[in-house]
N, C-alpha and C positions, 0 to 999 in steps of 0.2 A: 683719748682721742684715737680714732684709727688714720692708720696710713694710709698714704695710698698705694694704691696695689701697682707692682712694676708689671714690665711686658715679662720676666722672666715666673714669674709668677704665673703671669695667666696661659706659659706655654705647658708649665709645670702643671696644672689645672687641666687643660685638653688634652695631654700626653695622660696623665693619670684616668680621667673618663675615655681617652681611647682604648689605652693600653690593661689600665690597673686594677681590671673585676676579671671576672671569673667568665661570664658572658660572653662578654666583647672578646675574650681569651678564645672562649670556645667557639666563637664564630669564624674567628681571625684564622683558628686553626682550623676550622670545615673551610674556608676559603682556599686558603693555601694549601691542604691537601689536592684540592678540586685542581685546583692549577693544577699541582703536577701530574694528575691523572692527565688531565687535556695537554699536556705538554708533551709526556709518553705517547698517550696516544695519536697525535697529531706527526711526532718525529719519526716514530720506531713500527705503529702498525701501520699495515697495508688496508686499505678500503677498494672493494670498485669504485661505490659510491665516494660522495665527501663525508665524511665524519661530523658527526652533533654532537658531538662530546664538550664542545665549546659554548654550548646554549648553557650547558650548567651553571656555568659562571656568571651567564646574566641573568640566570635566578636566582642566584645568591647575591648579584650587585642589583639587580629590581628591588624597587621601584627607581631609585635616585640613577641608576645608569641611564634608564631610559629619556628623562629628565636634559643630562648633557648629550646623548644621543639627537634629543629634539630642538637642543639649542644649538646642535652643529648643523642640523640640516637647514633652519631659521639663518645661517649665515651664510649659504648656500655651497656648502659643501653637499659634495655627491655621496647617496645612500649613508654613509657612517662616516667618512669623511678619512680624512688618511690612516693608516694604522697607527700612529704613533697615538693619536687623538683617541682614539678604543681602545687602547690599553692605557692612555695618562684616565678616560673616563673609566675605564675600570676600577682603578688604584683609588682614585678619589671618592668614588661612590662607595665604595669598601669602605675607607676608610671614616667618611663621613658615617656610614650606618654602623661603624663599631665605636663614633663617638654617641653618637644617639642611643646607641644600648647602652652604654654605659651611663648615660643620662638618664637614661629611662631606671635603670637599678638603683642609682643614685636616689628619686624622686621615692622611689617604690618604698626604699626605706628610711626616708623623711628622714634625707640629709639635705634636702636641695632649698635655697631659699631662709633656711632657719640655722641661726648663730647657735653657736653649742657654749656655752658657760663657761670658765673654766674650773667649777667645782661641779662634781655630778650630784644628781637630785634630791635632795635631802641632806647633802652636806651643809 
C-alpha cells in the first residue's frame, strides 16, 4: 500500500526541483551574479543618464515577472506598484522559473510521473 505523502515531503520535492539539478543551479547562479552587477552598478558607478543595468534582471525573471508585474497594476497600483512589490516579484518569478527547469530536466529524463521499481530492469 502507499502512504500518503506528508507536507514535509512535498516541500522536500520543490526544494529538490528548485534547488537540486544542475540547471536550476546554473540559472540561479546567472541570476545572482546579475544582481550583483546591478547592485555595483547602481551603488558605486556614476551615470549622467539613469542606468539599465536593471533591465537584465527582468530578462532573466521574464516572462513570469511580467505576469505579477500585471497583476499589480490590475489591483491598481501605480506603474510597478511600490518597491518592495518588484523585488518580492522578482524573487518569486526566479524562483518559480528555477522550479520549472528543474521540472522541465526532471521530465526530459523520464523521471516525472513514472514509479521506479525497486529492483532495476532485468533483475
Amino acid at each position: 500500500m502507499n502512504k500518503p505523502v506528508t507536507a514535509k515531503q512535498h516541500l522536500h520535492a520543490v526544494a529538490c526541483l528548485t534547488f537540486g539539478n544542475a540547471a536550476s543551479l546554473i540559472y540561479l547562479g546567472v541570476v545572482a551574479a546579475t544582481a550583483v552587477f546591478v547592485t555595483v552598478d547602481t551603488l558605486f558607478v556614476s551615470h549622467e543618464d539613469g542606468s539599465f543595468a536593471g533591465v537584465w534582471l527582468f530578462f532573466l525573471a521574464a516572462p513570469t515577472v511580467f505576469v505579477f508585474l500585471l497583476g499589480s497594476s490590475t489591483w491598481g497600483a501605480e506603474a510597478a506598484g511600490p518597491d518592495w512589490y518588484l523585488y518580492l516579484a522578482l524573487v518569486v518569478s526566479v524562483l518559480v522559473q528555477s522550479f520549472v527547469l528543474g521540472w522541465f530536466v526532471r521530465l526530459l529524463r523520464g523521471g516525472a510521473g513514472r514509479t521506479r521499481s525497486a529492483h532495476p530492469e532485468g533483475a
